[in-house]
DOMIPA-315557 format. One line per field, with one value per residue (C-alpha): x, y, z; residue in one letter; residue number from 0. Coordinates in steps of 0.1 Angstrom, whole numbers. Layout:
N
X	[X_...]
Y	[Y_...]
Z	[Z_...]
aa	[A_...]
i	[NUM_...]
This chain:
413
X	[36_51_81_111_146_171_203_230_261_291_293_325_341_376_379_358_376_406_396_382_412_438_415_416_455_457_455_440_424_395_404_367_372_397_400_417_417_423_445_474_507_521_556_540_519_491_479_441_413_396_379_373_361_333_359_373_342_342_371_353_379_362_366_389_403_439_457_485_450_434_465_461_425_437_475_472_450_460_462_464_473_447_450_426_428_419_383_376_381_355_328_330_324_292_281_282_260_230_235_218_186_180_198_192_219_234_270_267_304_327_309_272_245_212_191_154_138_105_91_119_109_84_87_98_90_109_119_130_147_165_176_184_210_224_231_246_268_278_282_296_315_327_314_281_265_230_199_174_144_118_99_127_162_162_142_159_194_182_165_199_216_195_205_240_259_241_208_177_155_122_112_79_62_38_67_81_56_72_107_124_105_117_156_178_178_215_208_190_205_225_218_258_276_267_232_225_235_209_180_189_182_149_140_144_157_139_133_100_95_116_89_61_81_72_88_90_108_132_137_144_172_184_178_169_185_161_133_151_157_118_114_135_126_88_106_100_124_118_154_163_185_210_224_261_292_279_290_325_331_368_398_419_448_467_493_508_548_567_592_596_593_609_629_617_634_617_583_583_591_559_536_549_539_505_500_512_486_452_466_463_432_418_432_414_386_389_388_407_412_407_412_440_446_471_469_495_493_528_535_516_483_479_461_468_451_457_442_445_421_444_437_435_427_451_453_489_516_539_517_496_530_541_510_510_549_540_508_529_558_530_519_545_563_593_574_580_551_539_509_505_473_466_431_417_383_362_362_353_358_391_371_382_414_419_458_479_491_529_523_502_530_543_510_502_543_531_499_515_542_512_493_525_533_500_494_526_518_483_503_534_523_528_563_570_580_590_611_645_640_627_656_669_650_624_595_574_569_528_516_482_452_428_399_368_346_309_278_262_223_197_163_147_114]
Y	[1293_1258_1256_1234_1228_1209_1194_1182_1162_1156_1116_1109_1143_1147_1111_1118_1153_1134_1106_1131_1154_1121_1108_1141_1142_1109_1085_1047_1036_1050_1061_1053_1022_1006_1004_1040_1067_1102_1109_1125_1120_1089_1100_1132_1118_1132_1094_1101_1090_1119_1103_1069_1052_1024_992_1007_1008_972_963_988_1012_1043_1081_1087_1060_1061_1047_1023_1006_1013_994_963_957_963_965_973_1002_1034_1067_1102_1141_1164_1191_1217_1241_1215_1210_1247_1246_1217_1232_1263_1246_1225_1262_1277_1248_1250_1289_1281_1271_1295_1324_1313_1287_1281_1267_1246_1231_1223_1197_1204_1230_1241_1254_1273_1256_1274_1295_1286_1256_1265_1240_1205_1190_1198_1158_1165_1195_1173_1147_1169_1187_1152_1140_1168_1172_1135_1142_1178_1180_1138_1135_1122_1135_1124_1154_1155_1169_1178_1217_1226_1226_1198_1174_1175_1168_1140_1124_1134_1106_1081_1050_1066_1071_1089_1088_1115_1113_1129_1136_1155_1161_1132_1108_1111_1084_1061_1073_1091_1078_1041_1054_1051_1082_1085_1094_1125_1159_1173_1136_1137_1114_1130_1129_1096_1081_1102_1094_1058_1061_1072_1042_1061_1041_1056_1091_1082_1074_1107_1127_1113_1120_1146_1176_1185_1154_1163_1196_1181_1162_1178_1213_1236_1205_1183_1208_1213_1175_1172_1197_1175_1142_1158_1175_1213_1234_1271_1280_1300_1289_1321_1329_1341_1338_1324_1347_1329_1337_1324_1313_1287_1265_1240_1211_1181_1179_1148_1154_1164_1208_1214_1248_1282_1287_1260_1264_1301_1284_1262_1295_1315_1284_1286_1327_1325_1305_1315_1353_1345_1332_1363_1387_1365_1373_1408_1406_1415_1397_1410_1381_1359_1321_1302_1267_1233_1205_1182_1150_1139_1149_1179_1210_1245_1275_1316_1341_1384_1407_1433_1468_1477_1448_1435_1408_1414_1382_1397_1419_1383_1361_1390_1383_1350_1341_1366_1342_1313_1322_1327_1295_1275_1258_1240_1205_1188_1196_1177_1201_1234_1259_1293_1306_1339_1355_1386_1392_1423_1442_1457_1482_1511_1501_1530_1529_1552_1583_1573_1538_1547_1548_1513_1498_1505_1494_1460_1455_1465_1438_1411_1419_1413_1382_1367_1377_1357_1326_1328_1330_1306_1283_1288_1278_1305_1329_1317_1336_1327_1311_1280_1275_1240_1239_1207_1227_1238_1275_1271_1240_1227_1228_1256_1258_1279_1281_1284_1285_1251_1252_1260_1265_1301_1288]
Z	[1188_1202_1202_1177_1193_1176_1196_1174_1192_1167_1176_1193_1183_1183_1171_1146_1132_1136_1112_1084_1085_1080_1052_1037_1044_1021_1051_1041_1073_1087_1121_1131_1117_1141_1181_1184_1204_1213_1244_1258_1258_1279_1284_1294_1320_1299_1295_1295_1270_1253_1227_1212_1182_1186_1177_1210_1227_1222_1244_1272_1271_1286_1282_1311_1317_1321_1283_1300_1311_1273_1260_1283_1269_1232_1227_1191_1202_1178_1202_1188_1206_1204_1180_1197_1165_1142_1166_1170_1132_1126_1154_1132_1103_1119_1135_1099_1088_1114_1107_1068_1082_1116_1131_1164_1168_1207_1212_1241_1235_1209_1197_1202_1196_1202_1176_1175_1142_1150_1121_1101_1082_1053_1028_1050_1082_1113_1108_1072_1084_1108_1086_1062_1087_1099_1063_1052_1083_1071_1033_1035_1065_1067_1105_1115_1140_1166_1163_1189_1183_1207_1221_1247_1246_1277_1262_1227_1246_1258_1227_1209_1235_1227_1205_1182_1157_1127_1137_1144_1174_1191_1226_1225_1258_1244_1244_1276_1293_1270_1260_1288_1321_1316_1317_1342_1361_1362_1327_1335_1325_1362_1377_1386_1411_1443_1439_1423_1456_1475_1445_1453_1495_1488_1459_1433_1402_1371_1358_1356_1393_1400_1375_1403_1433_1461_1450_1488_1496_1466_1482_1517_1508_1474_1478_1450_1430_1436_1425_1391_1388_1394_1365_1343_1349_1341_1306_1319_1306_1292_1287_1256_1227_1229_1195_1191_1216_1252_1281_1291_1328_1330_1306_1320_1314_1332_1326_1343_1343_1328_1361_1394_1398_1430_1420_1410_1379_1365_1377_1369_1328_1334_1347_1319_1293_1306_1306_1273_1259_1282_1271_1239_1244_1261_1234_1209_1224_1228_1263_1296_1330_1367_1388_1386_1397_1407_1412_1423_1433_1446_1442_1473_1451_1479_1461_1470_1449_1455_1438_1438_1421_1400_1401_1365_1341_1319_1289_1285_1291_1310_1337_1339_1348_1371_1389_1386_1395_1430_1443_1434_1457_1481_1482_1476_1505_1488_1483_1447_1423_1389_1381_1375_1366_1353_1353_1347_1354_1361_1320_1310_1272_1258_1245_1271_1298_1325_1329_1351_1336_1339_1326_1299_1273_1285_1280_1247_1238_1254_1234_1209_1208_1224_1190_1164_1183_1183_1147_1135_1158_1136_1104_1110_1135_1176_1172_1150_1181_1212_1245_1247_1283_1267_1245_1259_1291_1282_1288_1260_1253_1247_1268_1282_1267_1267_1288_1290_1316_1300_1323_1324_1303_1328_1336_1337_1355]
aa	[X_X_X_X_X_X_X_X_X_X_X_X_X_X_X_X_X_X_X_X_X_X_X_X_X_X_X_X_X_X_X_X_X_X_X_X_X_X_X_X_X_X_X_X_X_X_X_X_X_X_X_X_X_X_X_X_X_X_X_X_X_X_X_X_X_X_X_X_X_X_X_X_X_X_X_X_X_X_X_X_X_X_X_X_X_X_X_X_X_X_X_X_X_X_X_X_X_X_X_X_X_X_X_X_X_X_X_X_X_X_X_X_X_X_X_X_X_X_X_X_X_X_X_X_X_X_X_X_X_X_X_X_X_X_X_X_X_X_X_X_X_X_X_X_X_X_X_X_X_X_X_X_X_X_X_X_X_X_X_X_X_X_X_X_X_X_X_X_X_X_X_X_X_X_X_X_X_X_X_X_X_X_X_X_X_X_X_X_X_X_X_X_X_X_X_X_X_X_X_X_X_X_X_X_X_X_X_X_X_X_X_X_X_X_X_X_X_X_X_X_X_X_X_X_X_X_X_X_X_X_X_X_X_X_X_X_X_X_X_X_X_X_X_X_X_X_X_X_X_X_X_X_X_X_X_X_X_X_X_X_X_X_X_X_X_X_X_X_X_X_X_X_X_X_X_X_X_X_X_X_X_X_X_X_X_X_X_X_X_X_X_X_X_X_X_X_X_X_X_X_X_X_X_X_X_X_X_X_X_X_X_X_X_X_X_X_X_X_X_X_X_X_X_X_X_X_X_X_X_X_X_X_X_X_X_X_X_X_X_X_X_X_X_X_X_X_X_X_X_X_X_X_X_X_X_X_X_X_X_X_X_X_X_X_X_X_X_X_X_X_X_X_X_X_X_X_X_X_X_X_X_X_X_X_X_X_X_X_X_X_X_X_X_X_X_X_X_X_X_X_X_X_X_X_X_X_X_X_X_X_X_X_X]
i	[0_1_2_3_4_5_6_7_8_9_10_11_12_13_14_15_16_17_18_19_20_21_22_23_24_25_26_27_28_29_30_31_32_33_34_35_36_37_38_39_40_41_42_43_44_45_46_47_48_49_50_51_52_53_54_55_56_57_58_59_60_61_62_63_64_65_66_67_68_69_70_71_72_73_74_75_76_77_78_79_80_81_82_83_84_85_86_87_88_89_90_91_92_93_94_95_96_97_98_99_100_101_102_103_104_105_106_107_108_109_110_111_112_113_114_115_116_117_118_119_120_121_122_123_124_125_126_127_128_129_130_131_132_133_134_135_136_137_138_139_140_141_142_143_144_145_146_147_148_149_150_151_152_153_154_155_156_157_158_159_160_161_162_163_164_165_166_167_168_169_170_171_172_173_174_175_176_177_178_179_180_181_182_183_184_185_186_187_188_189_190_191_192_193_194_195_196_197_198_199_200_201_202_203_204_205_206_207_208_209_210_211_212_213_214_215_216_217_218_219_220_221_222_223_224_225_226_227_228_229_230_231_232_233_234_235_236_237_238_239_240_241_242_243_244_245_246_247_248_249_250_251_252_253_254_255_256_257_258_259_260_261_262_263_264_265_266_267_268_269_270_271_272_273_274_275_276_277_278_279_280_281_282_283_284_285_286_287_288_289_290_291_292_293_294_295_296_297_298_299_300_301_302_303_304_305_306_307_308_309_310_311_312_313_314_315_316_317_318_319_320_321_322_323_324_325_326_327_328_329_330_331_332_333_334_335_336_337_338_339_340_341_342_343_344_345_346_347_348_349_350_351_352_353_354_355_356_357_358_359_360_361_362_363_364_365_366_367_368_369_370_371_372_373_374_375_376_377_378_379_380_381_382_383_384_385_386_387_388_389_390_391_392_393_394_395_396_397_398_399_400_401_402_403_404_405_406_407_408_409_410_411_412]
């Protein structure tokens, strides 16, 4: 049986879960409606563009792009923080919708999905199905969203980035002559900035004249790369739409500093901030930690990273800042720093956790405690328990957004 795959991309996402939860908050204006954006904050050198509404679009402010330089193209341009529960609460919500018509429904990110519409429309069209999904997403949920439609999961991403907001394309393999091959090839799936460049040397402009290129010559100067961007460009793709949680291989979190961090005490608040919120994180998923990393970089924009594989792993705060304060003090070498970075990998289950026998006690007090904290964060709000450290030191107890390293869609050919 061929194939259905629908992709559906939330149209300019956080901007767009921001708008509905104001208007449903009694605001008047339509976020959507005006040049605004989503960014952090200035003051906290967080000044980047997340998200932006199409008014902003207009003045070619681009996701990115620094907001001191969004302001100078629109100064009446209206910025907003990301509130990252408020999107996790929304993707749930679109999730839950896709979920009514197939079980096989992919989370590819926050704000997109795959889903396997084959044998699973009886009464409609796949195209009815499809427009069906998109209005109610629309009506129902208050965002509007694009839904590609095509017989693998590549093909419908790419159909889902054609011509948006609110709007339902194809891409069957019939199609691509005339819809895909005339594109740009930058605008090919894993076309990134380093290989564009190389695509161009060899006078290749389209992804139509990459589909008819020598695969061998793609090879020679791409690698395996160029073979898969050969696959691509000719819309081969056999990869699965994989229902339920993807396979997360690390949990990470990381901040920029509003000042200067050239002492211990305070960069030890700032790696504490961070272990407190990927830990979280890690015992929301039921999940524990082997490897730890640590990561800087000074005021000079120099980068320096160390990581340590821990003997037993752990999901608990203060054995994960232990760690983490030790391959800071490692690394450091005195120099001012302004960012900071806290990732965790090797994941495996909580399920079983081989301790030693004279700790054993000590651990379960920890989780323990880990479990009635995080449980009235969830209840209260994050500020609702905080450590005393932070009392009057600037730095937030929970900073930095979180971060999830997912596996990037690929080909099984």
């Amino acid at each position: 049986m061929k194939r259905t795959i629908l992709h559906v991309d939330v149209n300019s996402a956080y901007l767009s879960w921001e708008a509905v939860y104001a208007l449903q908050h009694g605001a008047r204006v339509d976020l959507r409606t005006i040049p605004s954006v989503v960014g952090g904050d200035e003051k906290s050198r967080h000044g980047i563009v997340l998200a932006k509404s199409i008014p902003a679009k207009k003045f070619n402010i681009k996701t990115g792009e620094v907001l001191w330089s969004a302001r100078m193209k629109c100064p009446n341009l209206v910025v907003l923080p990301p509130s990252y529960s408020l999107y996790i609460q929304c993707s749930n919500a679109l999730v839950n919708l896709l979920k009514e018509y197939s079980p096989l429904v992919e989370r590819y990110s926050i704000d997109e999905c795959f889903m396997d519409l084959t044998g699973h429309c009886r009464n409609k069209s796949f195209e009815e199905t499809a427009w069906e999904i998109k209005e109610r997403c629309r009506e129902e949920l208050g965002f509007t969203v694009n839904v590609g439609i095509s017989s693998n999961k590549l093909l419908a991403k790419m159909a889902s980035e054609f011509e948006k907001p609110d709007k339902m394309h194809t891409l069957y393999p019939h199609e691509i002559p005339k819809k895909l091959w005339p594109l740009p090839v930058r605008e090919l799936f894993l076309a990134g900035p380093r290989t564009i460049p190389v695509l161009y040397k060899l006078n290749i402009f389209t992804i139509g004249q990459l589909a008819h290129a020598s695969p061998a010559l793609l090879k020679q100067h791409l690698k395996s790369h160029g073979i898969t961007l050969w696959k691509y460009a000719n819309g081969i793709d056999n990869s699965p739409v994989t229902p339920g949680e993807r396979i997360i291989k690390g949990i990470g979190n990381s901040t920029t500093t509003p000042f200067d961090v050239d002492n211990k005490k305070e960069a030890f608040l700032y790696l504490l901030s961070l272990t407190e919120t990927v830990a979280m994180r890690l015992r929301d998923k039921g999940m524990m930690a082997r490897v730890v990393a640590v990561t800087i970089r000074d005021t000079q924009l120099s980068f320096f990273s160390h990581q340590r594989k821990l003997a037993v792993p752990s999901n608990n705060t203060d054995y994960l800042y232990n760690e983490a304060k030790r391959l800071f003090t490692e690394m450091w070498q005195g120099n001012p720093l302004r960012h900071f970075g806290v990732h965790l990998s090797e994941l495996t289950g909580n399920e079983f956790c081989q301790t030693s026998l004279f700790d054993n006690d000590f651990v379960l007090r920890r989780q323990s405690l880990d479990k009635s904290i995080d449980t009235i964060r969830l209840s209260h709000g994050s500020g609702a328990v905080i450590r005393g450290a932070f009392l009057h030191s600037g730095i937030p107890p929970l900073c930095g957004g979180v971060h999830e390293s997912f596996p990037n869609m690929r080909s099984l050919l």
